[in-house]
C-alpha positions in Angstrom: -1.3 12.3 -18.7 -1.6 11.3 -14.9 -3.8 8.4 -15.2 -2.6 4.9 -15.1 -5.5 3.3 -17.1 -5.4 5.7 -19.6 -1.5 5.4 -19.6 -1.6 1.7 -20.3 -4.9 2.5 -23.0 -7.2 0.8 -20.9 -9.3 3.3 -19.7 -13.1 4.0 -20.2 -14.1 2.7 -23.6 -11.0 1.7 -25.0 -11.0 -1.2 -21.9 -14.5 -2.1 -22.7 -13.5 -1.9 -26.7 -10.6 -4.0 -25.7 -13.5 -6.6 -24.0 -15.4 -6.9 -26.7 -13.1 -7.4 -29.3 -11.5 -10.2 -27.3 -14.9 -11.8 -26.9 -15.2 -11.7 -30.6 -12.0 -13.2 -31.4 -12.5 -16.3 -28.9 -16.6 -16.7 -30.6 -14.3 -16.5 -34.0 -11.5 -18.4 -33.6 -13.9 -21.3 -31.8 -16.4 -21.0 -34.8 -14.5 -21.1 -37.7 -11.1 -22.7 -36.4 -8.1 -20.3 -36.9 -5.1 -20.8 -35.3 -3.0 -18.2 -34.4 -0.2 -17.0 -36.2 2.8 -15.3 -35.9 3.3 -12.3 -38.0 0.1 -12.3 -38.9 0.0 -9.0 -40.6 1.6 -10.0 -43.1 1.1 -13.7 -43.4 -2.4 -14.7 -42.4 -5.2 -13.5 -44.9 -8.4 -14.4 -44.5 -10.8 -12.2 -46.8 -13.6 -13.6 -44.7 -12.4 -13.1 -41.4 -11.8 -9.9 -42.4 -15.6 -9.4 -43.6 -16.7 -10.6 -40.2 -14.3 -8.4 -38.2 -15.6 -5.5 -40.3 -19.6 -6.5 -39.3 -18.6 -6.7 -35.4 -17.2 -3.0 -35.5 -13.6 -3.4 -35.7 -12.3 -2.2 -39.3 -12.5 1.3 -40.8 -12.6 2.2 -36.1 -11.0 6.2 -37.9 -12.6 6.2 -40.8 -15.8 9.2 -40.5 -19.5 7.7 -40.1 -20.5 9.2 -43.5 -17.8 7.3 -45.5 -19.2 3.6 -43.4 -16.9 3.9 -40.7 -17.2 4.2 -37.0 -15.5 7.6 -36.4 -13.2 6.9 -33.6 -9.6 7.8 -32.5 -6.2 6.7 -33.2 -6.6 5.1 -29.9 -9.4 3.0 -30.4 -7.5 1.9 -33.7 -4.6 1.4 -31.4 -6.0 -1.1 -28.7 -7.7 -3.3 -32.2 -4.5 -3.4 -33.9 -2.7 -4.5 -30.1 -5.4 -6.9 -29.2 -5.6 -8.3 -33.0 -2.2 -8.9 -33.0 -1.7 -10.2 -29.7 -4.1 -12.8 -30.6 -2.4 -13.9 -33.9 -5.5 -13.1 -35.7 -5.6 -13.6 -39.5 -6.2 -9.7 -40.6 -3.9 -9.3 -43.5 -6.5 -8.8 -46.2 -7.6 -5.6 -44.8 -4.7 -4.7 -43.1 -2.7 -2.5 -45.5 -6.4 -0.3 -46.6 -7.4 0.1 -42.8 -4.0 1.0 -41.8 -2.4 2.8 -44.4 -5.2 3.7 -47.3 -7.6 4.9 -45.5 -5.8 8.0 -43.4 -4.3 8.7 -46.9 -7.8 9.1 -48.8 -8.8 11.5 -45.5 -6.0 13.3 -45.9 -5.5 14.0 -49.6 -7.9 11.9 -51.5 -10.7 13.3 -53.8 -14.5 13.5 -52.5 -14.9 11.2 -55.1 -12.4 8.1 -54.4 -13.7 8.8 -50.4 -17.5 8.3 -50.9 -16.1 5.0 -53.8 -13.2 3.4 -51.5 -14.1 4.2 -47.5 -17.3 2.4 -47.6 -15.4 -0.6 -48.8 -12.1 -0.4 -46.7 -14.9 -0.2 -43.4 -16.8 -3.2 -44.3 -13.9 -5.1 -45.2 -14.0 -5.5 -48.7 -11.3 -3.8 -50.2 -7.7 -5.3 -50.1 -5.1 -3.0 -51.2 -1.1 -3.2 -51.6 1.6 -0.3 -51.3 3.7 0.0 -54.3 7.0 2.2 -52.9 10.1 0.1 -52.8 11.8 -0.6 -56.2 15.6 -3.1 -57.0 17.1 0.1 -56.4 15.3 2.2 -54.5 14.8 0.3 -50.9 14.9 2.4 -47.8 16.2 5.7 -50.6 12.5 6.3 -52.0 14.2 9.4 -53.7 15.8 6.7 -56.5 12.6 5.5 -57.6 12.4 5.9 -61.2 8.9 4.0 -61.7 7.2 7.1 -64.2 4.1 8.5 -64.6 3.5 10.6 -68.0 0.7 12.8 -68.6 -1.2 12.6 -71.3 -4.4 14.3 -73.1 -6.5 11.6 -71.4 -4.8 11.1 -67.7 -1.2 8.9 -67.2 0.5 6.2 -68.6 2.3 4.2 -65.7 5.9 2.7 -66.6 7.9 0.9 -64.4 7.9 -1.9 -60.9 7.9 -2.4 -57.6 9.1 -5.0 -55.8 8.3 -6.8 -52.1 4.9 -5.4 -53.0 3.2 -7.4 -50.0 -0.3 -9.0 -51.0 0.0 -7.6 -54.2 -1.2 -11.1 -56.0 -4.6 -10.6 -53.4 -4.9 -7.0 -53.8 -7.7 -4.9 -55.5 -5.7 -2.0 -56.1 -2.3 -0.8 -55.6 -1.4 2.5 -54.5 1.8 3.4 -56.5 4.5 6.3 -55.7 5.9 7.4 -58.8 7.7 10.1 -60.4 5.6 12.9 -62.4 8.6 14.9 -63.0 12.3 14.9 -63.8 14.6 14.3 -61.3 15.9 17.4 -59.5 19.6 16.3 -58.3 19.0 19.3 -55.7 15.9 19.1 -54.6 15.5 14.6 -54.6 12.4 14.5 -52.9 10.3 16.7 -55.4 8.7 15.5 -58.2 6.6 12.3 -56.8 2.8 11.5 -57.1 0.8 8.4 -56.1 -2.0 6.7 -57.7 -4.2 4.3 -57.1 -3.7 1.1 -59.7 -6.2 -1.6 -60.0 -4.4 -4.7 -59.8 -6.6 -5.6 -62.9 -5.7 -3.2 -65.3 -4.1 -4.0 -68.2 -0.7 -3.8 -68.5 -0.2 -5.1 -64.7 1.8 -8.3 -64.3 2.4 -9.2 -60.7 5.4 -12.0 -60.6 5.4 -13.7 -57.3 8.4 -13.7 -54.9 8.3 -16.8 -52.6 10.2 -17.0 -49.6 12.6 -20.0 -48.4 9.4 -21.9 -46.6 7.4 -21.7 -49.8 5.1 -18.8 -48.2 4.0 -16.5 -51.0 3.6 -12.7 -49.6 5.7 -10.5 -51.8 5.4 -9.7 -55.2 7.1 -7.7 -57.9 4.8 -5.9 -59.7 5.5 -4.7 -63.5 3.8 -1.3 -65.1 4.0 -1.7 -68.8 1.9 1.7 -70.1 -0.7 1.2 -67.6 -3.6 3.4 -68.5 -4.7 5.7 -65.8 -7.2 8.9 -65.3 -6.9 12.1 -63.6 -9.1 10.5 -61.0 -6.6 7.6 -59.9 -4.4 10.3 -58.6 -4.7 10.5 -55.0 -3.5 13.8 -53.7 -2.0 16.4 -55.5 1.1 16.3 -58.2 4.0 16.6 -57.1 3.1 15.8 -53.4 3.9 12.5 -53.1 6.9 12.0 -50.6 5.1 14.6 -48.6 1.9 12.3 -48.8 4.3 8.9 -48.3 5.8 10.5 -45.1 3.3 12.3 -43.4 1.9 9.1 -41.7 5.0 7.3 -41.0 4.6 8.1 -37.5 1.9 5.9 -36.7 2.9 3.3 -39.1 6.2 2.7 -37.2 5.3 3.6 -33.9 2.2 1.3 -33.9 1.9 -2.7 -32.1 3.1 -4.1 -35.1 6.5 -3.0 -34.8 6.9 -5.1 -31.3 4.4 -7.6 -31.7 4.6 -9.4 -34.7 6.2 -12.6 -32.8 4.0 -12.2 -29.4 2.1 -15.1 -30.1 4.4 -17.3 -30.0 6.3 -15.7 -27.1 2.8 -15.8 -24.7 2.7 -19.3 -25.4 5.7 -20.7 -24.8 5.6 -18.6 -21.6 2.4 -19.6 -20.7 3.8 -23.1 -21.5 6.5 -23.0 -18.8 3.9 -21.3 -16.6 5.2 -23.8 -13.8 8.8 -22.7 -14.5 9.2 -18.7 -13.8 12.4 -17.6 -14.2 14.3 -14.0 -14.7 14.5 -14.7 -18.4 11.0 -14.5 -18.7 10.7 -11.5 -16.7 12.9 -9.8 -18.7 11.5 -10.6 -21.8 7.8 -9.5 -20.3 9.5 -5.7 -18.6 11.0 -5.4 -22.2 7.5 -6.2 -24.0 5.9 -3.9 -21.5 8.1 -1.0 -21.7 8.5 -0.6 -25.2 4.3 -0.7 -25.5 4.3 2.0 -23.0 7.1 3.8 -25.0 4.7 3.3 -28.4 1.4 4.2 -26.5 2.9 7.4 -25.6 3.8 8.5 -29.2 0.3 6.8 -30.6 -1.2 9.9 -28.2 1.3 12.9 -29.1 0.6 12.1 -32.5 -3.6 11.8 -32.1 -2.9 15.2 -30.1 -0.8 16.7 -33.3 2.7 16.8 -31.3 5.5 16.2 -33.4 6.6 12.9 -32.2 9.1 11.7 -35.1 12.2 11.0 -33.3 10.4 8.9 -31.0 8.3 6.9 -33.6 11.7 6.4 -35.2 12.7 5.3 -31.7 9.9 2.8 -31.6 10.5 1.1 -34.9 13.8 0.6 -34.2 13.9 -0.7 -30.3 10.6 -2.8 -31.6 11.7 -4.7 -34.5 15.1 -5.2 -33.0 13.3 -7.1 -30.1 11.0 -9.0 -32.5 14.4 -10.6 -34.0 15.7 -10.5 -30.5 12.3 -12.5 -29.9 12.9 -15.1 -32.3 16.3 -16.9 -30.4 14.8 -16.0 -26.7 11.6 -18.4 -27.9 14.1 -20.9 -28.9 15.8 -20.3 -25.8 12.5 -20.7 -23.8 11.3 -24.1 -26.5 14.3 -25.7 -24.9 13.1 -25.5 -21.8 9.6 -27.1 -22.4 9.1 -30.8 -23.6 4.9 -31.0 -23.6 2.4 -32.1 -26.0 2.2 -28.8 -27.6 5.9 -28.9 -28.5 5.2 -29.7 -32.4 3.1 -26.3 -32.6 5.4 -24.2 -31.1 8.6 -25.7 -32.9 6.5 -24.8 -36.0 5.7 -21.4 -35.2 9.1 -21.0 -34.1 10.3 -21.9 -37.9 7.8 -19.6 -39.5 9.5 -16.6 -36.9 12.7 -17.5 -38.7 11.9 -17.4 -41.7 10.4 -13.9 -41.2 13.4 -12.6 -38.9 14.8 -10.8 -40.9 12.2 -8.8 -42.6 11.5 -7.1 -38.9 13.9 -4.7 -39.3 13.7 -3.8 -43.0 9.9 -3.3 -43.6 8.8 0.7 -42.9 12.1 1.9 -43.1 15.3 0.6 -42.4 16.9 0.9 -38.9 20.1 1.6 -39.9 18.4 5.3 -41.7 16.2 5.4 -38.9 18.8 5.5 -36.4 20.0 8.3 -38.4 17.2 10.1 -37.8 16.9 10.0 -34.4 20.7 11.1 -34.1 20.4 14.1 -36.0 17.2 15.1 -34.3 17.0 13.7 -30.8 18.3 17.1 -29.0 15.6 19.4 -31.1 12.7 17.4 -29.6 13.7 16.9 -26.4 14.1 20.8 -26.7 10.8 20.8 -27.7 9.0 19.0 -25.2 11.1 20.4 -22.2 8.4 21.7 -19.8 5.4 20.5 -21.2 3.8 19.0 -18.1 1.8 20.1 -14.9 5.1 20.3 -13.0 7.0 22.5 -15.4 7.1 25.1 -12.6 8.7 22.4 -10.1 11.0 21.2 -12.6 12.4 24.2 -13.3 12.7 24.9 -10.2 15.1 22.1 -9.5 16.7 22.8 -12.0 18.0 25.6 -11.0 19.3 24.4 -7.4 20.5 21.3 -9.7 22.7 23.9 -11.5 24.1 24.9 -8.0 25.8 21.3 -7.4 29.3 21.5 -6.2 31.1 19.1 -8.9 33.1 16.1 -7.4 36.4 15.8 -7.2 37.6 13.1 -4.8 35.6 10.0 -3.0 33.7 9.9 -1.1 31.6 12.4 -1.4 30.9 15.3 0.1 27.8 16.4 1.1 26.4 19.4 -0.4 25.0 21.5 2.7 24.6 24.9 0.4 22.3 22.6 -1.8 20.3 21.0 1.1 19.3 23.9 2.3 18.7 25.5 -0.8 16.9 23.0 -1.5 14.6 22.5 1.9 14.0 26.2 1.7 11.7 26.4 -1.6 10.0 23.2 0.0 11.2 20.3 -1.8 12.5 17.8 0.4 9.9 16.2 1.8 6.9 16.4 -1.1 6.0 12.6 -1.2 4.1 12.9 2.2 2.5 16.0 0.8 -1.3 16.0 0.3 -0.7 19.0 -2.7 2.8 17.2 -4.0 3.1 13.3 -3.4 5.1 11.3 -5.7 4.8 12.7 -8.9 5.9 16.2 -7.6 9.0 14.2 -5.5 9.5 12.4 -8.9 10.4 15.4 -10.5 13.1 16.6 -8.2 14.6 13.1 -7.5 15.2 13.1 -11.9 16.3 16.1 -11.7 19.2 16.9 -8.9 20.2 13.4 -10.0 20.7 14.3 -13.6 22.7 17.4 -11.7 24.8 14.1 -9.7 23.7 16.2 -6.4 25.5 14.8 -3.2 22.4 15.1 -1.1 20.0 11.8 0.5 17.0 13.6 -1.5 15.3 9.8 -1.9 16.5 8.4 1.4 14.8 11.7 3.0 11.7 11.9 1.4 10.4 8.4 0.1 12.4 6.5 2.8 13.1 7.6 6.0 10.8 10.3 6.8 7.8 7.1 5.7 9.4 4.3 7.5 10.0 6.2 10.8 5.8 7.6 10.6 5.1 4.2 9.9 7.2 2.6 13.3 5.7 5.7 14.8 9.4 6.8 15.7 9.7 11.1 16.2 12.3 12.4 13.5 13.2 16.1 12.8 10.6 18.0 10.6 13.9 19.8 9.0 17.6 18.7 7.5 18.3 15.3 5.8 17.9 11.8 7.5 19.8 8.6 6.1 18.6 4.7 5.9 19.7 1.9 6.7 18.0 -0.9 5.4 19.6 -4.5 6.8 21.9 -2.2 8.7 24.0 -0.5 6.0 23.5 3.2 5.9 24.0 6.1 2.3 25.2 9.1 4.2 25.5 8.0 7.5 27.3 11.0 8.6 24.5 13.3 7.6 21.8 13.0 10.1 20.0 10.6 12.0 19.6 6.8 10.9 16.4 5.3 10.3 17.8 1.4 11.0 15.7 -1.5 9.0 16.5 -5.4 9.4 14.0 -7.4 8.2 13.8 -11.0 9.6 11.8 -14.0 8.6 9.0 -13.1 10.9 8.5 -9.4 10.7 10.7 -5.9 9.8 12.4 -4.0 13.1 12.9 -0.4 12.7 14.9 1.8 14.9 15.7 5.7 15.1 19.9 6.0 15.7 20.8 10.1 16.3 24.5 9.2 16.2 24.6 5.5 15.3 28.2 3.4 15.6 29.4 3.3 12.3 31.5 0.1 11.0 33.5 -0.5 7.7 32.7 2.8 6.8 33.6 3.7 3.2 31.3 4.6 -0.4 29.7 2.9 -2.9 30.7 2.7 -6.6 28.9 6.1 -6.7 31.2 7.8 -4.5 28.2 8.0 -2.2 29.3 7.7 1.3 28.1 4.1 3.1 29.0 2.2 6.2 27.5 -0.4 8.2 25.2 0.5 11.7 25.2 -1.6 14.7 22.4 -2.8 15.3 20.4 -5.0 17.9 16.9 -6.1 16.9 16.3 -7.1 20.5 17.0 -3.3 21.8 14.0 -2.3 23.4 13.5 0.6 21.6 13.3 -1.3 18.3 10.3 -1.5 16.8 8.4 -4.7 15.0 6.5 -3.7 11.7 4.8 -6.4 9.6 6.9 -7.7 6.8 4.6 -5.8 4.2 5.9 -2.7 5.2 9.4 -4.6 4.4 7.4 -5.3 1.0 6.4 -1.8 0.7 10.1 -0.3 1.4 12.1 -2.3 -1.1 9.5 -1.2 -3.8 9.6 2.7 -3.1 13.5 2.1 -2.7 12.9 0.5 -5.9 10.9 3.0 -7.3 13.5 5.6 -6.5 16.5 4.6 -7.7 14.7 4.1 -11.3 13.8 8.1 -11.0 16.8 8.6 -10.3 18.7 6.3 -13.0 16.4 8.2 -15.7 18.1 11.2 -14.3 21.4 10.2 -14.5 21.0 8.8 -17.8 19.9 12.3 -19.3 22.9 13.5 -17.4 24.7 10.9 -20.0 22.9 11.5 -22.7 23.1 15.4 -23.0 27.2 15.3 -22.8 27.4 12.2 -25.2 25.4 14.4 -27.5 27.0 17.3 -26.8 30.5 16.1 -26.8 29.9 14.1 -30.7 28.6 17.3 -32.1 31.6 19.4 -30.5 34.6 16.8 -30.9 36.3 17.0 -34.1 38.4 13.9 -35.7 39.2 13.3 -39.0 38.6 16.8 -39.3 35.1 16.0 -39.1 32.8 16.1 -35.6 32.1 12.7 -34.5 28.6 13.2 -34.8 28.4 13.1 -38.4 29.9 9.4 -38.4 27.5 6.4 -38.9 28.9 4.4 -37.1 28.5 7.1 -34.1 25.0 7.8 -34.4 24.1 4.4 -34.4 25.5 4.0 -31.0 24.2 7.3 -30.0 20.6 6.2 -31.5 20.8 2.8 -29.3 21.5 4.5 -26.0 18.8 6.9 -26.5 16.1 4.5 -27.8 17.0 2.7 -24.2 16.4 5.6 -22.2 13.4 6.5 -23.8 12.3 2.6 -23.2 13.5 3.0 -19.4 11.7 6.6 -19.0 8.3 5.6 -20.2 8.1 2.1 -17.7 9.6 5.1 -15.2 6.9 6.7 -15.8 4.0 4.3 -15.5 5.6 3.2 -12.2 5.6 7.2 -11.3 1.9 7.6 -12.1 0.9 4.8 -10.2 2.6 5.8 -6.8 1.1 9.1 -7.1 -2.6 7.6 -8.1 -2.9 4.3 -5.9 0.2 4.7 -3.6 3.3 2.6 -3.1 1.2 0.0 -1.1 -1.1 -0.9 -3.9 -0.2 -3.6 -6.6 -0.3 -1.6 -9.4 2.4 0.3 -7.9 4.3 -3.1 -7.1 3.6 -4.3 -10.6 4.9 -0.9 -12.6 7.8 -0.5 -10.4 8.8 -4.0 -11.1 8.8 -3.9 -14.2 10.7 -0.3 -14.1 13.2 -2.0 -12.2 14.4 -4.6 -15.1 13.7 -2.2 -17.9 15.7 0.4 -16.2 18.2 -2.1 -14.6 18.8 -3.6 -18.2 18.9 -0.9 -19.8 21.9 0.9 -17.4 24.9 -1.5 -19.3 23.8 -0.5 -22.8 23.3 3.3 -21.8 26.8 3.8 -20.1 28.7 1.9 -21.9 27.9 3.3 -25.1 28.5 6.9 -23.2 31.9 6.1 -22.7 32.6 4.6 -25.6 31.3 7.5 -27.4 33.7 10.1 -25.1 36.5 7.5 -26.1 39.1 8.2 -23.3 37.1 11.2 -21.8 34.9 11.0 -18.8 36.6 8.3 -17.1 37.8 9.9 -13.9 36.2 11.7 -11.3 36.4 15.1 -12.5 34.0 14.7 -15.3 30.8 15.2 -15.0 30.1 11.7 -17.0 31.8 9.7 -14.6 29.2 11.2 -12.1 26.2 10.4 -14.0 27.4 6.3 -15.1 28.7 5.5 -11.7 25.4 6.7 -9.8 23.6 4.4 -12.6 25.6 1.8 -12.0 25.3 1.7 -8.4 22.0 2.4 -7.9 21.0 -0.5 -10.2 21.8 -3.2 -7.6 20.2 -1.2 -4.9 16.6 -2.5 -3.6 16.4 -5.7 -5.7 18.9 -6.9 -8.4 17.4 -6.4 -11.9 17.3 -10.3 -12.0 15.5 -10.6 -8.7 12.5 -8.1 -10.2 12.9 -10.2 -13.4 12.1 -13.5 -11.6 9.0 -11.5 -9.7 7.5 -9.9 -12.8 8.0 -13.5 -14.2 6.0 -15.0 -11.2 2.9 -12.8 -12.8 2.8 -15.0 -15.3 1.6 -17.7 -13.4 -2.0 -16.7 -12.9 -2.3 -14.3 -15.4 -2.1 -14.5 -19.2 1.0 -12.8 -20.8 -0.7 -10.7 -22.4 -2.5 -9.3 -19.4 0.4 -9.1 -17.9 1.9 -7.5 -20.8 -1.2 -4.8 -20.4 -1.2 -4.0 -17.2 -4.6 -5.9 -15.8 -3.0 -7.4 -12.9 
């Protein structure tokens, strides 16, 4: 994928999809006077909004023409279910039967229930519930004990189900239950669904009624229900199969991070006037983790096995949506307007629906699990599956040829430089066959490898800012920057010198500058200050745009770079919790452990994909174009934010391992740490992403159309 549109799933006729359905919710919601609403998947139903979203095209978007559906992808259901939500819209009559019915009845459901239930799941009609969880069987399905019997005529249903959402509004309720005895050895075997009317006798649905008097949930009691053959959907036997086989969208999907967006974009819309970093960081967090669940919604629709990272999603996701809840309150504090009342209001409705974030669709504490025991056989998996495969690869190796630190500063690696600028790759962002996305690939990667070379400061930096003062620099060996006079590896080649001032940016060439207060950063990374006169007559004055343009490729760098050092971080934490044995056991198999471990991963994977947003954009429009300036922005605080969590937890993981020099962890944090504050603090991106925000919606912003 090397489109920016199409990264952000507004390209071609998802964006004009995207148009239209907002032009339908705003004739709607002026028509017939809904208000928006937070969680609205679960608390707003409206059986005949739900008719009339069905009619304008926007229900049943997978299900096949001949079943009355409009035969479109996973992607067009994505951008509805995003743009629905985003607007608070009151879709929870059809909700559960477009989202989760439907792809079941494609999958496994008879010719018969298609051609009787699709039709009416596409026009709206239908309103089903999910009957899984039981009072002791919550996030362990394999304990349900609700029982199906066969008998001459079909099944006799015995049992219930509890915080059966909708259940009370429901036509029908597709049911898991067992159709065999329980196999202590084999716990997973031995399940069926079926799809229940709510009507049939022997159903008694009891309501459940949270602590603001809202009535969702419902248990649901089986007492003999009467079934047929043809109210099983599937096959016997199949059911935890059937149940799991579509989990990935489910808690991958918008619903997982935006269930509280409504009230968020309104209270920042509210303090419009007012943009501060806390709003930026709540918009690069919002951002990044839809660009984390946009790229599993498309591994999935192209049949990748993306489990791990849906996982990932629903766990990062519904942790932000309680996050959500206090920042609002945070942000309510702030604003004293007319519209207070309304927001105070939804603000008391995301309360009460907190904690339910993290529990519906799985639990995170299992989920985390999950993504533990499996993150290193996907990332396995998907190693080398892009265009640049050969590239990477090819860094790789030379990566592998890093001399390993052992004192500070560092010392630069000449036998890796020239390795290095003899297969071609340290100066790729200038070339017309490369560019950025190439140079992005070996930044990540001799940074995951802690290389001691100026790779960034060569290619992105120097090499562009002295073309662009039209200053002569050698076409061979590294070059070091100086940007408001302080130098990385001074010692390593010629200094391109940058001071901006309030009225323009002067750039000069220095072949053997004066170095002052030399010494190294936190990375070991050597650093000193140049003197420098802007009134030297061979000093040259650039518009301040080119200043612009040089703090966001800096920018842009160091995130590459971060990602790299945090895969560094990742793949020894891993590594070292599978190996190190205590208790007699290896670390690894501790909960406690791979909770941690699941956190630090779900935050790279957050950091890589608004990495690689800002990548694709650099390498499509250019570092001078907005788009650029806008994804590497919001790179900057995801990846800047994300650099405490990440380390830390690395660290804490290695216990009293990989705290000195000679480890190869302490190589990989430091550089993170360091390179965070370079080009722009995190909280100085925040406040400019947050600046968006006051001329365009935050949702917009939250999308990408800038």
């Amino acid at each position: 994928m090397d489109d920016f549109d199409a990264l952000r799933a507004d390209d071609g006729d998802l964006a004009k999809l995207r148009d239209d359905l907002r032009r339908f919710l705003a004739a709607d919601a002026a028509q017939f006077g809904w208000q928006p609403g937070v969680d609205c998947w679960l608390s707003k139903w409206d059986a005949d909004f739900s008719v009339r979203l069905a009619a304008a095209g926007f229900v049943g978007l997978t299900i096949p023409v001949e079943y009355g559906g409009r035969g479109r992808s996973h992607m067009h259901r994505y951008v509805v279910t995003e743009e629905l939500l985003a607007h608070g819209a009151p879709v929870a009559a059809h909700w559960i039967a477009d989202r989760q019915v439907a792809p079941a009845l494609l999958t496994y459901g008879s010719e018969d229930q298609r051609r009787r239930l699709l039709p009416r799941i596409a026009s709206g009609t239908l309103h089903s519930a999910i009957g899984m969880s039981e009072h002791e069987a919550g996030s362990d399905l394999a304990a349900v004990t609700t029982k199906a019997t066969h008998t001459d005529s079909g099944w006799l249903l015995s049992g219930s189900k509890v915080w059966t959402s909708g259940a009370h509004l429901a036509h029908q309720i597709v049911v898991l239950a067992r159709t065999s005895p329980l196999d202590p050895k084999h716990r997973h075997a031995g399940f069926s669904q079926f799809i229940v009317p709510t009507d049939a006798p022997g159903v008694t649905i009891e309501p459940i009624v949270q602590m603001n008097g809202e009535h969702h949930f419902n248990e649901v009691l089986f007492d003999d229900v009467v079934l047929t053959d043809a109210d099983l959907l599937g096959t016997v036997g199949a059911g935890w199969h059937q149940v799991t086989s579509e989990l990935g969208f489910e808690r991958s999907g918008p619903e997982r991070f935006l269930s509280t967006a409504t009230l968020l974009f309104a209270l920042v819309e509210a303090l419009r006037d007012d943009p501060r970093a806390d709003v930026g960081d709540l918009m690069a967090r919002m951002i990044s983790l839809r660009q984390l669940s946009i790229s599993v919604a498309r591994a999935l629709t192209a049949g990748r096995d993306a489990a791990v990272s849906a996982a990932l999603v629903k766990d990062l996701g519904t942790r932000f949506e309680q996050d959500s809840v206090e920042i609002a309150a945070e942000l309510l504090d702030r604003y004293d307007g007319p519209d207070r009342p309304r927001l105070q209001a939804m603000l008391d409705t995301a309360r009460v629906h907190a904690p339910l974030f993290t529990l519906r669709g799985g639990t995170n504490e299992v989920l985390r699990g999950i993504v533990a025991k499996n993150w290193t056989k996907q990332s396995a998996a998907e190693q080398h599956s892009d265009e640049h495969a050969e590239l990477r690869e090819l860094a790789e190796q030379i990566g592998r040829t890093a001399a390993p630190a052992r004192t500070l500063p560092l010392t630069f690696d000449d036998a890796l430089w020239r390795t290095a600028e003899g297969s071609g790759l340290t100066r790729l962002s200038s070339d017309a066959d490369a560019g950025p996305a190439a140079a992005a690939v070996v930044l990540g990667t001799l940074a995951r490898h802690a290389a001691a070379v100026p790779i960034a400061e060569t290619d992105v930096l120097a090499t562009w800012l002295a073309a662009e003062a039209g200053l002569s620099v050698p076409q061979s060996g590294p070059l070091a920057l100086a940007p408001d006079g302080v130098a990385t590896w001074p010692q390593c080649g010629p200094v391109v010198v940058a001071a901006r001032k309030p009225d323009a940016l002067y750039v000069a060439l220095r072949d053997t500058p004066a170095l002052i207060d030399g010494g190294h950063n936190l990375a070991g990374e050597p650093r000193a200050a140049i003197e420098f006169d802007t009134a030297a007559a061979d000093v040259v004055r650039l518009p301040l745009a080119i200043a612009d343009e040089l703090t966001i490729r800096g920018a842009w760098c160091r995130c590459v770079q971060i990602v790299g050092a945090f895969d560094a971080a990742a793949q020894l934490t891993v590594a070292h919790t599978e190996t190190r044995v205590q208790f007699g056991r290896p670390l690894a198999v501790f909960q406690a452990v791979q909770h941690s471990l699941a956190t630090m991963l779900g935050e790279i994977e957050r950091a890589r994909a608004a990495t690689t947003l800002a990548v694709t954009a650099a390498a499509q429009y250019g570092f001078g174009d907005d788009r650029t300036v806008y994804a590497t922005t919001v790179a900057k605080v995801a990846v800047g934010r994300a650099v405490g969590p990440v380390t830390t937890i690395a660290h804490q993981l290695h216990g009293a391992i990989g705290t000195t020099a000679e480890h190869p962890l302490w190589r990989a944090t430091t550089r993170a740490r360091s390179w965070a504050d370079a080009f722009g603090s995190t909280s100085w991106h925040a406040r400019r992403l947050a600046s968006r925000t006051a001329t365009t919606t935050p949702w917009d912003v939250t999308v990408g159309r800038i």
